[in-house]
C-alpha positions in Angstrom: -182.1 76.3 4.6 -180.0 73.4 6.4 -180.5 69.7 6.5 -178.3 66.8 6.9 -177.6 66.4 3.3 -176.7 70.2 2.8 -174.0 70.1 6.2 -172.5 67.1 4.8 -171.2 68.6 2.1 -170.6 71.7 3.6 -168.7 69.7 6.5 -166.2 67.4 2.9 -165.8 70.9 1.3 -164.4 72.6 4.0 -162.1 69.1 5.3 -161.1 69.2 1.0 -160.5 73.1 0.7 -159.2 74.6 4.0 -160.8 76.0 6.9 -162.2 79.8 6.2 -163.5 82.4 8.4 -167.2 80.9 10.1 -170.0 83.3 8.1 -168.1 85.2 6.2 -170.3 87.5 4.0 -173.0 85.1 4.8 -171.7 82.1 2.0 -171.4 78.6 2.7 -167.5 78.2 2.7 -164.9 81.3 1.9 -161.4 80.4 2.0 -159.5 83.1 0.1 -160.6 84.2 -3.0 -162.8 80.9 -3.2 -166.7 80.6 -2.5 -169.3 77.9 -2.5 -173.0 77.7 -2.0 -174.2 74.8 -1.3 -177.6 74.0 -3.4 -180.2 71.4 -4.0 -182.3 72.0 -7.2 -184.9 74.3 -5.4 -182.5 76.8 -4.1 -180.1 76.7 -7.2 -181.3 79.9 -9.1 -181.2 81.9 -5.8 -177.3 80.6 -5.5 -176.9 82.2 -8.8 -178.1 85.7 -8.0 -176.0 85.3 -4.7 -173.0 84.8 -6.5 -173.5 86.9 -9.4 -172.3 89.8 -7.3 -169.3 88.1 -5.6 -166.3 88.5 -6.9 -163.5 85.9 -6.8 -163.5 82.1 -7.7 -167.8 81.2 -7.2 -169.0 77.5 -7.1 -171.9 76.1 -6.2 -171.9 72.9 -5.2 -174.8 70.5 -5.4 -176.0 68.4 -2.7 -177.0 65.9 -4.9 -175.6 64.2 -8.6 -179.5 64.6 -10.0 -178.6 68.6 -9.5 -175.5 68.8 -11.4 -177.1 68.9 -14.9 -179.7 71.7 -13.7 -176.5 73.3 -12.0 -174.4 73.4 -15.2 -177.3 74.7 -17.0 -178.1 77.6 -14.9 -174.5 78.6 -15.1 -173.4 78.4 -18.4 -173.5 82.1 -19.4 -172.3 82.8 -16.1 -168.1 83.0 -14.2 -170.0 80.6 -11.7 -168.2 77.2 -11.5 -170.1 73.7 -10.3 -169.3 71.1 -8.5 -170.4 67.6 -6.9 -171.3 67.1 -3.1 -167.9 65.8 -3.0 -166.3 68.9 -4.2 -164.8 68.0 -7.3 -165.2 70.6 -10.1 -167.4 69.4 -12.7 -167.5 73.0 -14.4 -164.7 75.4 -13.7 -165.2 78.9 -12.2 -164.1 81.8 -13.9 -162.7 85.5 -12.2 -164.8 88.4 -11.7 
């Protein structure tokens, strides 16, 4: 699901990071080895799942500061990094 809050970020992380191929394997932003989802707090568990079967550097990136703590949560047995809406790394992603 888009809105405005969810192409904003989508929009600063790919102005921060680099420009990657549009759509590729159906995440948010893939520039190399790194991807990011872009989730609000309703849609973070199925980021997870997503990106549990990704390999590389996986973020998700909140669209929202209220998310981060649910974000960091849902991640902490995981390789899956967080960030703000911003795109700074708040928890760091590890290698699959």
């Amino acid at each position: 699901m888009s809105n405005k809050a969810h192409a904003a970020v989508v929009r600063r992380l790919i102005e921060r990071y680099g420009v990657g191929a549009e759509n590729t394997n159906g995440f948010d932003v893939h520039i190399g080895d790194l991807i990011i989802e872009v989730e609000t707090t309703a849609t973070l568990h199925d980021a997870v799942e997503k990106l549990r079967v990704a390999s590389g550097r996986r973020f998700i990136a909140v669209t929202n500061r209220e998310a981060l703590e649910d974000a960091v949560a849902l991640t902490g047995k995981t390789e899956i990094g967080v960030m703000d809406p911003w795109g700074e790394v708040v928890r760091e992603a590890g290698l699959a």
